[in-house]
N, C-alpha and C positions, 0 to 999 in steps of 0.2 A: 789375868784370870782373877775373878773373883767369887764371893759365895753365892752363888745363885738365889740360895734360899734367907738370904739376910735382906735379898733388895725384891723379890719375889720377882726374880728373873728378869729385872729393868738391870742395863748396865750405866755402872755409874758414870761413865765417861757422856759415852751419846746417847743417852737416856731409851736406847731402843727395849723394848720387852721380847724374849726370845720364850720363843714358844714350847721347844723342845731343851733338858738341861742333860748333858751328859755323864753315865756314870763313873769315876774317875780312874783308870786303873792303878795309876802309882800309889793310890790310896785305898786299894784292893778291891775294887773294882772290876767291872767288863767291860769299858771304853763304850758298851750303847751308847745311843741318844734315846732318848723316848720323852712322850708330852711332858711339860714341865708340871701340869697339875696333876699328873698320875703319879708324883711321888708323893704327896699329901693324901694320909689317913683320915676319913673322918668325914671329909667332908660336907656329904648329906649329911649325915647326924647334925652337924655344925647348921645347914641352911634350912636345916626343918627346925630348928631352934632359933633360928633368927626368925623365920618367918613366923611361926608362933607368940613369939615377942613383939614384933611389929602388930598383930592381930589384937593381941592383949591391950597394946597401946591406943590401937583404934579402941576398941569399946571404952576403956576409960575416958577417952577425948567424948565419946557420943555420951556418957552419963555425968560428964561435968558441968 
C-alpha cells in the first residue's frame, strides 16, 4: 500500500495509474472506492488559472 495522493495515483512499483483511490477504513474511513480525482478540491478554480496564465503568456509573446 501506498499514498495515493503523494504519486497522484501512479503505483510506484508498476508505474500503473489507478483511476479510482479508496477511502481507508482503518483510518476511519468508509472502505468506498471512488474517482481518484474527485478527491481533489479546487480544481477548476486551479485550470481556469492555468488557462488564464497561458493566455496572458500568449499576448506578451504577440507584443514582443
Amino acid at each position: 500500500m501506498w499514498d495515493t495522493f503523494s504519486t497522484g495515483a501512479r503505483c510506484p512499483d508498476c508505474g500503473r495509474v489507478w483511476e479510482e483511490t479508496q477511502c481507508i477504513g482503518h483510518a476511519g474511513g468508509c472502505d468506498k472506492m471512488s474517482p481518484h480525482l474527485d478527491w481533489y478540491k479546487g480544481l477548476d478554480d486551479i485550470i481556469q488559472r492555468l488557462k488564464e496564465e497561458i493566455k496572458e503568456r500568449w499576448r506578451v509573446k504577440e507584443y514582443a
